[in-house]
C-alpha positions, 0 to 999 in steps of 0.5 A, spaced: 903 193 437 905 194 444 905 191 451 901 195 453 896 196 447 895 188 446 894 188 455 887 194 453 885 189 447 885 184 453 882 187 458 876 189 453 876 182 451 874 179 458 869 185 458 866 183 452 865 176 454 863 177 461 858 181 459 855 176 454 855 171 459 847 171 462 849 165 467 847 168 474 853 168 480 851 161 483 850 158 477 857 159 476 860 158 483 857 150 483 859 148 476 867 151 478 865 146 485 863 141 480 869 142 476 874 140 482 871 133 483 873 130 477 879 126 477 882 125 471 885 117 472 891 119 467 895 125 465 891 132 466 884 134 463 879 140 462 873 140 464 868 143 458 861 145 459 854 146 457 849 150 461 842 152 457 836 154 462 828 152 461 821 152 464 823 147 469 830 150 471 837 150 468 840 144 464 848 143 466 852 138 462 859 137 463 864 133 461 872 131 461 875 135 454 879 130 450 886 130 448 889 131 440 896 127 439 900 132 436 906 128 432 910 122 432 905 115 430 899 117 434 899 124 430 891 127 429 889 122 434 884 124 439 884 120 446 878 121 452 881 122 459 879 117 463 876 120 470 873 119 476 868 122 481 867 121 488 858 122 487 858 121 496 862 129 495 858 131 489 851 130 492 854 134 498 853 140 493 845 140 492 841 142 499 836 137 495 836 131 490 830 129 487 833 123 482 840 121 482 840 116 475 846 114 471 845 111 464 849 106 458 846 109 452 846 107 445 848 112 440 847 109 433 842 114 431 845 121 435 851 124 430 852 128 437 857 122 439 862 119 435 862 112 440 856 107 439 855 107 446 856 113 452 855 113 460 852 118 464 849 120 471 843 124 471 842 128 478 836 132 478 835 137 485 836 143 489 841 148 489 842 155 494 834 151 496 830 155 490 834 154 484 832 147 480 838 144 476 838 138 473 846 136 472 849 131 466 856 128 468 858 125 461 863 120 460 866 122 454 865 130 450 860 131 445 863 130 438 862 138 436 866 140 443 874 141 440 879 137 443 881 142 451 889 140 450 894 137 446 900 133 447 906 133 444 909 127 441 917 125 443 918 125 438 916 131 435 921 136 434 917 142 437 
């Protein structure tokens, strides 16, 4: 295959998928400003997402995607980046704040999550004064989202 055909593959990939995406422009512009405040405390991170819309508005989760070991005595180990987020800066966004709540929930009977307990703030408000969002910032990812980056082992050759 050429350059010049595996670019058109490319482009007609990103026009596929854009096209698959129903998410209104403001939706993503304030989950890419939500995305430039977390700080992963450690390394580097990637924020994951999940947006679904109901009768009360759009559900957004977000979360700082895990890490897998690739190599050395660590191999296949998946670690979570630890992050923070400067809430003042994040309530900013939202023309309007409802309820601002942060949860420490126990996961013995959710298969979602691999740890017995997980942490999240819930803040439920006004975005661009007519759109009602709740937003979920979770402190680990839920089980089924893949590790978002791998770190090579020192000791691995690749």
């Amino acid at each position: 295959m050429s350059i010049e055909e595996l670019l058109q593959q490319m482009q007609n990939y990103k026009t596929r998928r854009e096209q698959r995406d129903h998410r209104p422009q403001w939706l993503k512009d304030f989950i890419c400003r939500v995305a430039d405040i977390f700080e992963p405390l450690s390394n580097v991170g990637r924020v994951g997402f999940d947006c679904q819309a109901d009768e009360r508005g759009w559900l957004i989760s977000m979360y700082l995607g895990t890490t897998e070991i690739i190599g050395g005595p660590k191999d296949g180990q998946i670690e979570h980046v630890g992050f923070r987020i400067d809430i003042l800066q994040l309530l900013q966004l939202f023309n309007e704040v409802d309820r601002c709540e942060w949860y420490s929930v126990g996961n013995k009977s959710d298969e979602r999550f691999e740890q017995a307990v997980r942490s999240l703030l819930s803040i439920t408000g006004q975005v661009n004064a007519e759109h009602s969002i709740r937003l979920e910032l979770l402190g680990v990812p839920p089980k089924y989202v893949g590790p978002a980056l791998k770190q090579y082992s020192s000791n691995d050759s690749r």
